[in-house]
N, C-alpha and C positions, 0 to 999 in steps of 0.2 A: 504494500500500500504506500502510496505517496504521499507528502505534507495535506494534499488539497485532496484526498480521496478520506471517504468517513466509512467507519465501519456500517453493519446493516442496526446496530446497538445506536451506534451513534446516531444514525437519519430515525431511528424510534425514538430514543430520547428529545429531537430538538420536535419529530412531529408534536410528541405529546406536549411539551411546552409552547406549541404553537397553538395547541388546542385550548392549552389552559392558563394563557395569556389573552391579552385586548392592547393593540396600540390606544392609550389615553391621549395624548395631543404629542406635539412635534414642539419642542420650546428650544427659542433663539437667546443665548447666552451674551454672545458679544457679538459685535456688526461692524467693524472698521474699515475704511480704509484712509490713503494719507499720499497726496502727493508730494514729490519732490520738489521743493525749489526751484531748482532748474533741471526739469524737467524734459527731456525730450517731445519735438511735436508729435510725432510719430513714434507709436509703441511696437517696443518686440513682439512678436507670438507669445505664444505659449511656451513654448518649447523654450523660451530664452529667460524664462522665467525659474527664481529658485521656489519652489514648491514642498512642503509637507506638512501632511495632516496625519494625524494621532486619531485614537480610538482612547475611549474614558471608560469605564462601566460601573455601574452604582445598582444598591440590591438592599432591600433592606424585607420584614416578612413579608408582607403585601405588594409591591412593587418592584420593578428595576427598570433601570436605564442604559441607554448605547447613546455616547455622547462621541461628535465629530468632530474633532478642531484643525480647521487650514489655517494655513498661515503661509502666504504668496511676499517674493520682495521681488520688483523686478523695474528697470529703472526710468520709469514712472512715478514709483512709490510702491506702497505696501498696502495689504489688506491680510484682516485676517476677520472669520469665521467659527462662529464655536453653536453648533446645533446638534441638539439631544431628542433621541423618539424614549418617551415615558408611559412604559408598558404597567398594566396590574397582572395581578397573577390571581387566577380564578380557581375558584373551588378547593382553597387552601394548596395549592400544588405549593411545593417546594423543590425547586429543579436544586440538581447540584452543583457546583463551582463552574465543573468542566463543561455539563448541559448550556450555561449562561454562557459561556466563552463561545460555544459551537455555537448559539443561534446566533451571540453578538456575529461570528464569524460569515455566518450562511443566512442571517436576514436581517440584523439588525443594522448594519455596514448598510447595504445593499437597501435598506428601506431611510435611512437616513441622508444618504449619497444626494440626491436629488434635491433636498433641501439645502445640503451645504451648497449646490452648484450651481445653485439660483443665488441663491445670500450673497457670494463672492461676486457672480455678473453684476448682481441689482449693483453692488456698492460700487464695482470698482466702474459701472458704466456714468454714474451718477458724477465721483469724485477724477477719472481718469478721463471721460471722456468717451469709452468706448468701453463693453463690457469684456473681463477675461473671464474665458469659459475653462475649466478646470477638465482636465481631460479624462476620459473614458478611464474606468479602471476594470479589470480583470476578477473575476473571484479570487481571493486569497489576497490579492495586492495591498489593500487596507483590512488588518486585521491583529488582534490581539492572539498574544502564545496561548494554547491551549495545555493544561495540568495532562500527565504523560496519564493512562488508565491504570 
């Protein structure tokens, strides 16, 4: 098996916590961006831009969280992004450590992606001029370690 391949244990475990979860809202943390001084008229790509975003995750009985934070510098200026989907957890489930890590990995990533990808265009279209679109990522690419079984 590979890093991004889950056992048949593991796709039962993140189903059931899929069952016995509800996305509650999408809540926006921080919203930056910051031109340069002097500024370029004409901005890089993407590609010319230095880029990384982080995965957070919070858990308490009732609840948890998959929190995204980007953080773009590219020389324009900067922006950064911090958006979290806050799930409950239904019917007293209580997933375990590694269950949370797996879904953060294979849905919670992947359902909060589109929020941050927006947040960073809206601002940096507003503050730059033109909006940076944060590019496509891969399963596994944005993702927290998962506890060995």
């Amino acid at each position: 098996m590979t890093d991004n391949e889950l056992s048949g244990d593991d796709v039962a475990a993140v189903k059931d916590l899929i069952a016995n979860s509800e996305l509650r809202s999408v809540e926006y943390y921080e919203l930056s961006a910051q031109r340069a001084d002097a500024a370029p008229k004409v901005s890089e790509g993407p590609e010319d831009a230095e880029l990384s975003i982080t995965v957070e995750q919070r858990r308490d009985d009732d609840s948890f969280g998959v929190r995204l934070v980007a953080n773009v510098a590219i020389s324009v200026g900067s922006a950064t992004a911090s958006v979290a989907g806050e799930y409950a957890l239904l019917n007293g489930h209580q997933p375990s450590v590694r269950t949370l890590q797996l879904f953060t990995n294979e849905v919670g990533v992947m359902t909060v992606f589109p929020y941050l990808r927006e947040a960073i265009a809206s601002c940096t279209s507003r503050v730059f001029g033109q909006p940076l679109q944060l590019p496509t990522v891969e399963r596994g690419q944005i993702a927290v370690n998962v506890d060995p079984r």
